[in-house]
C-alpha positions as CSV (number, residue, x, y, z in Angstrom):
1,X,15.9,-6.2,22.8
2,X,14.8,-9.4,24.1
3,X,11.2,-8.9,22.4
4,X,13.4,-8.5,19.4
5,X,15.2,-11.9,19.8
6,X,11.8,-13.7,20.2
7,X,10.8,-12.5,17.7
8,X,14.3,-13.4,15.4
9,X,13.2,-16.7,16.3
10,X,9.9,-16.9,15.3
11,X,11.0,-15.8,12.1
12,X,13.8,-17.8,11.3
13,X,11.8,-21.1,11.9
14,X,11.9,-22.6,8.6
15,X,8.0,-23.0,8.2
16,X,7.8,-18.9,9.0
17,X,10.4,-18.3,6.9
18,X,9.7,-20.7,3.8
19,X,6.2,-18.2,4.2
20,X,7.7,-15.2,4.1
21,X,9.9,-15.9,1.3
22,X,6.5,-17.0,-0.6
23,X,5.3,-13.6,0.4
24,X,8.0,-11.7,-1.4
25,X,8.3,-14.4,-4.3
26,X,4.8,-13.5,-5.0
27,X,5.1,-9.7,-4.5
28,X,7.7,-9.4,-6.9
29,X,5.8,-11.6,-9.2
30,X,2.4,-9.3,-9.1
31,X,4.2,-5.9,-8.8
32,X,6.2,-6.9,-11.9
33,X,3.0,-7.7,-13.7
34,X,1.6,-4.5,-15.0
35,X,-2.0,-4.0,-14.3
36,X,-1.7,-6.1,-11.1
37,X,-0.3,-4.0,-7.9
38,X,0.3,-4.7,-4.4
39,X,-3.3,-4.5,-3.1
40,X,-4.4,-7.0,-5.1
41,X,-1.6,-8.8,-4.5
42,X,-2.8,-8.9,-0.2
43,X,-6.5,-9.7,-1.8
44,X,-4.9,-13.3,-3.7
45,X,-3.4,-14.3,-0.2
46,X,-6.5,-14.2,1.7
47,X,-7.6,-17.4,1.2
48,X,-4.5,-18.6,2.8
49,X,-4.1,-16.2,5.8
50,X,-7.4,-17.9,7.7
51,X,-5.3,-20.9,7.8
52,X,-2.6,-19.3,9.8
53,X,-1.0,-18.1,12.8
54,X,-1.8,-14.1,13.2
55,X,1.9,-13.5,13.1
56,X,2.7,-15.9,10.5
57,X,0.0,-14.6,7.9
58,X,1.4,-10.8,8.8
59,X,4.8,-12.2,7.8
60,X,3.1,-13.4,4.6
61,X,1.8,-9.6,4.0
62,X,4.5,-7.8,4.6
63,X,6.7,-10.1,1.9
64,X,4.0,-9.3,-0.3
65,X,3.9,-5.6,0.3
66,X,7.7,-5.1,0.2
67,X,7.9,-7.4,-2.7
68,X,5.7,-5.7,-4.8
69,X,6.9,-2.3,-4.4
70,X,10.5,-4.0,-6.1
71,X,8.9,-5.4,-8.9
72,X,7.1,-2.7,-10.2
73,X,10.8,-1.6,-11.4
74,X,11.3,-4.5,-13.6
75,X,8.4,-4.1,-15.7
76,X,9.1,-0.4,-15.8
77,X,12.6,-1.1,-16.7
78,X,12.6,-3.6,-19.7
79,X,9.1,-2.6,-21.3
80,X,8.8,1.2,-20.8
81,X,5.5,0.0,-18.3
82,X,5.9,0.2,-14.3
83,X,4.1,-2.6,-13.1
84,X,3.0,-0.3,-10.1
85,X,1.9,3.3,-10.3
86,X,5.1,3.9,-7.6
87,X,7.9,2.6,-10.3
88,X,6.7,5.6,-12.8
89,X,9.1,7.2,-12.5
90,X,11.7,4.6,-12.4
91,X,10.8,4.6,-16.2
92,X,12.6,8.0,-16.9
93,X,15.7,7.0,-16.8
94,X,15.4,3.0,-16.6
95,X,14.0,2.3,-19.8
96,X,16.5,4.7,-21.9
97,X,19.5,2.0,-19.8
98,X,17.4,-0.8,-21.9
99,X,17.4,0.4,-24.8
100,X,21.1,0.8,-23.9
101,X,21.6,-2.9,-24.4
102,X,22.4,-2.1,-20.0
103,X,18.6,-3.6,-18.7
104,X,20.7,-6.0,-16.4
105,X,22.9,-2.7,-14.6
106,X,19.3,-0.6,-14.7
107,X,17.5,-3.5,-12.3
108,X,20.7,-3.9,-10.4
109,X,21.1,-0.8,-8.9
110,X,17.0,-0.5,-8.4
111,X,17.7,-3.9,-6.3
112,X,20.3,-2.1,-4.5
113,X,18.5,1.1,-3.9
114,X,14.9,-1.0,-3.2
115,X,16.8,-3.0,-0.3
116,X,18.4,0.0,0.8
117,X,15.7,1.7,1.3
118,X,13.9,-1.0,2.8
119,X,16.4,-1.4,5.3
120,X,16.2,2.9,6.4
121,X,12.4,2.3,6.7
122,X,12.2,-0.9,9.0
123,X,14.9,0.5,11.1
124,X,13.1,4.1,11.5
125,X,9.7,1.8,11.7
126,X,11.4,-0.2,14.7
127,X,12.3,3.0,16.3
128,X,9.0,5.0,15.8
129,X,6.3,3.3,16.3
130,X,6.5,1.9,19.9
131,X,7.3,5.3,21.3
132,X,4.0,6.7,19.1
133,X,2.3,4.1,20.3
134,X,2.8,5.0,24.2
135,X,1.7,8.6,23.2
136,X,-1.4,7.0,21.6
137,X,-2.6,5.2,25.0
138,X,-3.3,8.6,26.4
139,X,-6.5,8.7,23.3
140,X,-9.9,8.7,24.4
141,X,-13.0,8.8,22.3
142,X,-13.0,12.5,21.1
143,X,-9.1,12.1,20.4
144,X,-9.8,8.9,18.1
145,X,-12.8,10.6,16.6
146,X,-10.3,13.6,15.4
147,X,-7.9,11.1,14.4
148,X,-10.4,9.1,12.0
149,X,-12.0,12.6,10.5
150,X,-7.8,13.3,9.8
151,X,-7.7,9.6,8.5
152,X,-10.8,10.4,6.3
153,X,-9.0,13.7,5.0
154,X,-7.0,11.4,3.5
155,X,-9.5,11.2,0.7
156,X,-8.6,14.6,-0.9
157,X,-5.0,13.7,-1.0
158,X,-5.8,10.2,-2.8
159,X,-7.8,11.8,-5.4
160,X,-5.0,12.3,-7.5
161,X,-7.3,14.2,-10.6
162,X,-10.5,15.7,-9.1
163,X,-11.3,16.5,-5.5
164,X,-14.8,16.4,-6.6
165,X,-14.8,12.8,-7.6
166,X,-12.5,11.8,-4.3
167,X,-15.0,13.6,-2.5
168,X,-17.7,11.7,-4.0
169,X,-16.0,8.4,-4.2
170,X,-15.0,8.7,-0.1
171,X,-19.0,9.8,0.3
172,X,-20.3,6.2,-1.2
173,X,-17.8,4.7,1.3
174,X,-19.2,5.8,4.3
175,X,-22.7,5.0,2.7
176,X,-21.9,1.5,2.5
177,X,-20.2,1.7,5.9
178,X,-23.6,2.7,7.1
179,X,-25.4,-0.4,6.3
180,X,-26.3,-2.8,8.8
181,X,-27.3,-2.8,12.0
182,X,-25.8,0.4,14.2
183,X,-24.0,-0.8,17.2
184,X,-24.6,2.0,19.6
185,X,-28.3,1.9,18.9
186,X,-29.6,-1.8,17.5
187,X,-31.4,-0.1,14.5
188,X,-31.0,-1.6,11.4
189,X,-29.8,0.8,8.6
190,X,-30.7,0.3,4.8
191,X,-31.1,-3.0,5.0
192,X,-34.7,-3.2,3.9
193,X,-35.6,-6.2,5.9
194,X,-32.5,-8.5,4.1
195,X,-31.1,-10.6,6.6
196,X,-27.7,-10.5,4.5
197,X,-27.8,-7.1,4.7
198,X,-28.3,-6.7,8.6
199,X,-24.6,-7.4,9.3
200,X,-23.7,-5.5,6.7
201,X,-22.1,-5.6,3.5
202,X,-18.8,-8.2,4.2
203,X,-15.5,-5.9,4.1
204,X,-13.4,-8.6,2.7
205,X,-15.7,-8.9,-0.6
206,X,-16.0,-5.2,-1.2
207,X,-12.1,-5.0,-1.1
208,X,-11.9,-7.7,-3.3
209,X,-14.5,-6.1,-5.7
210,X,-12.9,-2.6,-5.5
211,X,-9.5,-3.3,-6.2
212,X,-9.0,-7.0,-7.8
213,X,-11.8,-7.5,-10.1
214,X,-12.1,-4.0,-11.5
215,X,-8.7,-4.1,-12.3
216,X,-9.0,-7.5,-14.0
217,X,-11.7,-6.4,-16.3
218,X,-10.0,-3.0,-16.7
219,X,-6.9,-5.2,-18.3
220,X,-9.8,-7.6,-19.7
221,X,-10.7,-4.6,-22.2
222,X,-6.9,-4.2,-23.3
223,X,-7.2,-7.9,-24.8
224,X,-5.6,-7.6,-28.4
225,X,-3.7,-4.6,-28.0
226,X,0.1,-5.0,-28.6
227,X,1.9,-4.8,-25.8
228,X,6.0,-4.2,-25.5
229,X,8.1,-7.3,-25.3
230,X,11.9,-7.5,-23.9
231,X,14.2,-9.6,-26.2
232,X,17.3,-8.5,-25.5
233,X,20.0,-10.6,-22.9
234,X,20.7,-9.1,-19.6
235,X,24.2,-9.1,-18.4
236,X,26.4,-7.0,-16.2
237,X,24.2,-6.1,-13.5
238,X,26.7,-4.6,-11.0
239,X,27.7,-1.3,-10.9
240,X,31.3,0.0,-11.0
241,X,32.6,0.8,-7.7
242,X,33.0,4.5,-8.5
243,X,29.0,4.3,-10.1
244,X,27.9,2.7,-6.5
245,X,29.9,5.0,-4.3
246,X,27.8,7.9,-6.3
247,X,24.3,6.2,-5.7
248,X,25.2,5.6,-2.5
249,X,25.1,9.5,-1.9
250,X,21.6,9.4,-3.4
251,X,20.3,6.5,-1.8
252,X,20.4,6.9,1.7
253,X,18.5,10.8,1.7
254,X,16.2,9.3,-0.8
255,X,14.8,6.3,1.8
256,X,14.5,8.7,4.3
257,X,12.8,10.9,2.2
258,X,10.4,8.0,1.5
259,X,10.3,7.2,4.8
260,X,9.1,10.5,6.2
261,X,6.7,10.8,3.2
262,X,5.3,7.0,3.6
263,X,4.3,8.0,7.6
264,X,2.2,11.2,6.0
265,X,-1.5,9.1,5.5
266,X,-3.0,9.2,2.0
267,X,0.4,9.5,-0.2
268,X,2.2,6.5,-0.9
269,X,5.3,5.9,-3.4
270,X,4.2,7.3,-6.4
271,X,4.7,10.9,-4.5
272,X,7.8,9.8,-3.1
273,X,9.9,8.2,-6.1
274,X,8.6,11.8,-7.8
275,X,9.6,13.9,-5.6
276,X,13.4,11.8,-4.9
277,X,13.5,12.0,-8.8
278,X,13.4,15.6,-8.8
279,X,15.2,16.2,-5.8
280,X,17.9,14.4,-6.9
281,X,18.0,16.0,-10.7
282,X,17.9,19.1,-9.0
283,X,21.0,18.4,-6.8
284,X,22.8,16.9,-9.7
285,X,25.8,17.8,-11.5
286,X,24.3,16.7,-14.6
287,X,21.2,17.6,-14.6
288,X,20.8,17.0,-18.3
289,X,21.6,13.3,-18.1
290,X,18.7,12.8,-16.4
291,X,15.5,10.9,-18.9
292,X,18.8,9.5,-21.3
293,X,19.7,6.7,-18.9
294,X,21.3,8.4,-15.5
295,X,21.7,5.4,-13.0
296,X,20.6,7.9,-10.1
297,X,17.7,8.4,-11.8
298,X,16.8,4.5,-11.1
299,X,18.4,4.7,-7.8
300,X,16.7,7.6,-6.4
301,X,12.9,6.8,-6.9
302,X,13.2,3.4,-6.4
303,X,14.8,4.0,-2.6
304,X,12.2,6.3,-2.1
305,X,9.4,4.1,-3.0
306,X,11.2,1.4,-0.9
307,X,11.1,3.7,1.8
308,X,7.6,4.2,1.9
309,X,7.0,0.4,3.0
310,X,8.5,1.0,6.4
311,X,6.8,4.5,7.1
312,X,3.2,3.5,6.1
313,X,3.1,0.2,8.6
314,X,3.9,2.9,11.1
315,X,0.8,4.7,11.0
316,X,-1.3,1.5,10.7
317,X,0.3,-0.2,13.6
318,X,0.3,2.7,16.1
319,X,-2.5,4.4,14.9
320,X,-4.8,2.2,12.8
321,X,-4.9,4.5,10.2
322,X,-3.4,3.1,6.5
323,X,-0.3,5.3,5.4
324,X,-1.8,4.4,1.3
325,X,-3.3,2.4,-0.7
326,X,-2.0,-1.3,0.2
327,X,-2.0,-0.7,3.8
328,X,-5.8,0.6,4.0
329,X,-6.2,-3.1,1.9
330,X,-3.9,-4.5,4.4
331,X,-6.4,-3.4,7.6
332,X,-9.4,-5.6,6.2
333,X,-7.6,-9.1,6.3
334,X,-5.5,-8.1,9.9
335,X,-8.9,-7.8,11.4
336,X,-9.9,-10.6,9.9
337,X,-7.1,-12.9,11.7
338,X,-7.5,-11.2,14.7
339,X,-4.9,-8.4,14.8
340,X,-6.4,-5.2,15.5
341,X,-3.8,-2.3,14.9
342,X,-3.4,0.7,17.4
343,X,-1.5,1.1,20.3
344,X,-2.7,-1.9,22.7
345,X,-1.4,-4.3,19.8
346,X,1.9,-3.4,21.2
347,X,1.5,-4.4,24.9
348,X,-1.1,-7.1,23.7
349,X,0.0,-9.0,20.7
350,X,3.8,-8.0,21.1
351,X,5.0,-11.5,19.5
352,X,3.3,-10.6,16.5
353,X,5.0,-6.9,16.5
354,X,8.1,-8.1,17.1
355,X,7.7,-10.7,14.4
356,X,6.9,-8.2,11.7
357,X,9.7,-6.0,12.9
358,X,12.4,-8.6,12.1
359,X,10.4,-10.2,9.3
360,X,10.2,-6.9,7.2
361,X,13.9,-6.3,7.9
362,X,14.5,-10.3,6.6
363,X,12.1,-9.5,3.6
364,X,14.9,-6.4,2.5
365,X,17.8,-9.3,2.1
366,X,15.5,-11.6,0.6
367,X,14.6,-9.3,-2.0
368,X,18.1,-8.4,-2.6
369,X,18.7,-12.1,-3.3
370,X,16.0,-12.7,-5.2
371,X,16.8,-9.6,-7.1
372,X,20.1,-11.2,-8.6
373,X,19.2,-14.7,-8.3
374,X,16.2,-13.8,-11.0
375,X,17.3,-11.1,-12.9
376,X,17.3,-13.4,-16.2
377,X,14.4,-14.9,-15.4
378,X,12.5,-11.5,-15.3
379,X,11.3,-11.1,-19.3
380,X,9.9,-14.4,-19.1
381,X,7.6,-13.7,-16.3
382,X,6.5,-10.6,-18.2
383,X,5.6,-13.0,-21.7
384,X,2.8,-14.9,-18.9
385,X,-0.6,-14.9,-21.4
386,X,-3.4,-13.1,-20.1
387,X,-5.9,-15.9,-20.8
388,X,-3.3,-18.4,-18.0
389,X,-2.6,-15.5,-15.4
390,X,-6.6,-13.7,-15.3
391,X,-8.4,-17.2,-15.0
392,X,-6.0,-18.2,-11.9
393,X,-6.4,-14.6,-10.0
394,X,-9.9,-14.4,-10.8
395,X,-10.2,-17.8,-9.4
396,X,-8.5,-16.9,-6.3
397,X,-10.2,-13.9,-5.5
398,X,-13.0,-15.7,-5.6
399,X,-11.8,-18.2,-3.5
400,X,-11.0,-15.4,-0.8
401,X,-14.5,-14.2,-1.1
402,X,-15.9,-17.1,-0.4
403,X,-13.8,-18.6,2.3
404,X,-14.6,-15.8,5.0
405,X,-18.1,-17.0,5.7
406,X,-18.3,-20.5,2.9
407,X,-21.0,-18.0,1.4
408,X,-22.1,-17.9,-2.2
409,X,-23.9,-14.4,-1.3
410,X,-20.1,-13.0,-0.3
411,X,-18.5,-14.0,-4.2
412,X,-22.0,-12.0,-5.2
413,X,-20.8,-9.1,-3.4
414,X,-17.3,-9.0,-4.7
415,X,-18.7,-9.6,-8.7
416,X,-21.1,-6.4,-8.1
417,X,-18.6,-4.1,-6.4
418,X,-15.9,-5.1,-9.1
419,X,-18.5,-3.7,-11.9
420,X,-18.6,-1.0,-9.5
421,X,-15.0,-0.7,-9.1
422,X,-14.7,-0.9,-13.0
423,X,-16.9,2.0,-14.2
424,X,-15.4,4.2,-11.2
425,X,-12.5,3.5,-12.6
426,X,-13.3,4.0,-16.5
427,X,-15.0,7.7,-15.6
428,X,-12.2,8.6,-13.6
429,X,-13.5,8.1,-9.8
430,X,-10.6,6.4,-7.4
431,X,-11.6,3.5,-5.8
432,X,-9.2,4.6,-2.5
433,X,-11.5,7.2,-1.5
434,X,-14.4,4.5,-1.0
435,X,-12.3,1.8,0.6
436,X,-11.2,4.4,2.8
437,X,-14.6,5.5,3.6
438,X,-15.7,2.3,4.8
439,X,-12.8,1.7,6.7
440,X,-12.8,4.5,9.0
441,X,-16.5,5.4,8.8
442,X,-17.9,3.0,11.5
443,X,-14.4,3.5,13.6
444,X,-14.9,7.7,13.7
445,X,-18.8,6.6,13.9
446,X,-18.3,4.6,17.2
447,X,-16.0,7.1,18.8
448,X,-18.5,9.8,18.0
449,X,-21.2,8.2,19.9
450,X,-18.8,7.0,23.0
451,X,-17.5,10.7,23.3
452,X,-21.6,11.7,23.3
453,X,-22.4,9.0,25.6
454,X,-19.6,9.8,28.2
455,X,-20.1,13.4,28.3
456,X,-24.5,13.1,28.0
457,X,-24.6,14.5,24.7
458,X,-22.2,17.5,24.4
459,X,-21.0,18.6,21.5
460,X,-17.8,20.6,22.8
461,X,-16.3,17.9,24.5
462,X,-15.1,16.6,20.7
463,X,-12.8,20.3,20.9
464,X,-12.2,19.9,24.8
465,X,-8.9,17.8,23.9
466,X,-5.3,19.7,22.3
467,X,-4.8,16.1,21.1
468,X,-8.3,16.4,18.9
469,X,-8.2,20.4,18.2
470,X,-4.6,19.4,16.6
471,X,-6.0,16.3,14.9
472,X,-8.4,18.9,13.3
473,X,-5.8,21.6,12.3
474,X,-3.9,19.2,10.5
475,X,-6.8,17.5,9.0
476,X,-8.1,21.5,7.5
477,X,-4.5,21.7,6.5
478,X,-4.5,18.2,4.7
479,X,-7.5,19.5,2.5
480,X,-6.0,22.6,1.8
481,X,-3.1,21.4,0.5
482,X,-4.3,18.7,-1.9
483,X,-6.9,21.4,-3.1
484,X,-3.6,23.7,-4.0
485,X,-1.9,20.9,-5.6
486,X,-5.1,19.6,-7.5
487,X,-5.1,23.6,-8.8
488,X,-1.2,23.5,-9.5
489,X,-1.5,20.0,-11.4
490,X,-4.4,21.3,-13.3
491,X,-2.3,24.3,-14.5
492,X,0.2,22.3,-15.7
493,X,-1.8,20.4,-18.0
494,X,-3.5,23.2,-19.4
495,X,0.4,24.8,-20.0
């Protein structure tokens, strides 16, 4: 309790808090955006967070990643387009509200149902992670190694159309990981005598290439086509007290449905708002409402998706391992500022958790204020032309490149692995699979060769451990079930 109070006040200095509100500002500005998401959202703040205090530029993040996650929805709701692949299927039912002449009701209850679930997840994320963090101190080398091989099963579950390509996609990661000079053994790998290349290629730039430029020239080649505009006037964007006391039902199983399915690595909200949609069709007493403008059909996903923000960060924090797609973005810049997730973060930086614990709970509140405050303001932000907004991101991510190391060769790095990034993308290979891959690589790399060292090169002391052998159970089961569920998609289509 009193860690918690230190930390209320941290946040509620008004420099920490005039950040934070930034942070959510400008994560309900890029997840609105469609084509722009969360991740590259943490990628435009990097050239900020150097500047910082570590608890201060976390603060920052975690407004941008809860913000973003809410303004997907807005997009999704007044032009049929989700401005994050999480608010899909907010569409279903938002978009028919629109056409209603009832957009203003339609993003009212998804603020509701987006704080709400906000609120479940911080306070399950408060309550979870320091007691998995105490089991986590009992992990020595061959139970981290089994914990990054799980971490890298993630892969399969990310590639969300061919396990093949996922497959391939994580393999180039740890390739790139592998470049540079090994730390357990001083041999340079692939480096072919380029001092640049003896340290490595820089994390920071490859995340920024990956995710933020292949996406901008991805949107680059949809110059010229004609895009959806909303014209109409929002109004009435309460619901009725009977309408609220029905989502309210829905709301609360929903987050914690998110929740549980945000802590699971390698899904993320586009799983959970999916699988809250259905659930909640399938528990309704109108199930043929649903896709003609059913509020519960906004509230439901969008709580789920909320959800997921808390239940991710609990993953990363305790374990080091990224619960999705923004949080395995996130990793790169905490390391950079000097906060390195896993369990000792909790005894040794507990300011900082304590911080993020009541700054993610603030960020819920401020989204639900900012929600109202700006619900008229929302079309306009969605008319921004393409030839103002691409120059300024491009320019900043560029910017975030370069400030790391004041390196030309780094902005180099992050141009070539956003070509990379974009003809992934265009032939259907995810770019989470790689970023994943040289993320954990090097971590299940160094473990590997600690748990050799310690035990003078014997291979059974990695399945010596229940911790591990359970690590690697659930890691066989991981790939099983995202090979069924690759199979069961791929039958759908074809039906």
């Amino acid at each position: 309790m009193t860690g918690l109070i230190e930390g209320l006040a941290f946040v509620y200095q008004p420099l920490n808090l005039f950040f934070l509100l930034i942070g959510v500002c400008g994560g309900i500005l890029v997840g609105a955006l469609p084509g722009l998401s969360g991740s590259v959202g943490i990628i435009l703040l990097i050239p900020f967070l150097y500047y910082m205090d570590p608890a201060m530029a976390l603060l920052m993040m975690c407004g941008m990643f809860c913000g973003s996650m809410y303004g997907g929805s807005i997009s999704a709701i007044l032009i049929s387009t989700p401005g994050t692949p999480s608010a899909a299927a907010t569409i279903l039912d938002g978009y028919p509200l629109a056409q209603k002449g009832q957009a203003g009701k339609a993003i009212g209850v998804a603020t509701i149902a987006s704080t709400a679930g906000g609120i479940i997840s911080t306070l399950c994320m408060i309550f979870i992670s320091p007691q998995l963090a105490r089991f986590a101190l009992k992990f020595g080398p061959e139970e981290y190694f089994a914990l990054m091989i799980f971490g890298l099963t993630v892969i399969a579950s990310v590639a969300s159309k061919s396990l093949i390509k996922g497959l391939i996609s994580g393999f180039l990661g740890l390739l790139i990981a592998s470049v540079g000079i090994d730390e357990l053994t001083g041999y340079a790998r692939f480096s072919f005598n380029n001092p640049n290349l003896m340290t490595g290629f820089p994390m920071l730039s490859v995340l920024i290439g990956l995710f933020a430029f292949s996406q901008i020239f991805i949107e680059l080649g949809n110059i010229g086509k004609k895009a959806d505009l909303y014209k109409q006037k929002i109004k009435g964007v309460l619901p009725t007290w009977k309408e609220f006391k029905q989502l309210i039902s829905v709301i609360i199983p929903a987050s914690f449905l998110g929740t549980i399915i945000g802590i699971i690595p390698g899904t993320g909200g586009a799983i959970a708002s999916f699988m809250a949609y259905n659930e909640a069709k399938r528990f309704s007493k109108n199930p043929e409402t649903f896709g003609k403008g059913n509020l519960i059909g906004i509230a439901a996903p969008e709580a789920a998706n909320n959800g997921t923000t808390g239940g991710a960060m609990i993953p990363l924090l305790t374990l080091g391992i990224p619960g999705d797609v923004i949080t395995a973005v996130m990793l790169g810049p905490l390391m950079l500022i000097g906060v390195r997730p896993g369990p000792l973060l909790f005894t040794q930086n507990p300011l900082v958790i304590n911080s993020l614990f009541v700054g993610f709970m603030t960020a819920q509140f401020l989204i639900l204020i900012l929600g109202f405050i700006s619900v008229k303001v929302f079309p306009h932000v969605l008319k921004v032309p393409v030839s103002i907004l691409f120059p300024i991101i491009m320019a900043l991510c560029f910017l975030g490149a370069f400030s790391l190391n004041n390196s030309i060769y780094d902005m180099f790095i992050a141009l070539i692995f956003g070509v990379i990034g974009y003809f992934m993308r265009k032939h259907g290979f995810e770019v989470a699979p790689m970023i994943l891959g040289v993320i954990l690589g090097p971590l299940a790399e160094r473990e590997l060769g600690k748990a050799l060292i310690i035990s003078h090169g014997n291979w059974f002391t990695l399945i010596n451990s229940p911790i591990a052998i359970f690590f690697y159970v659930i890691s066989i089961a991981s790939v099983v079930y995202s090979m069924i569920r690759l199979k069961s998609m791929r039958k759908k289509n074809i039906e």
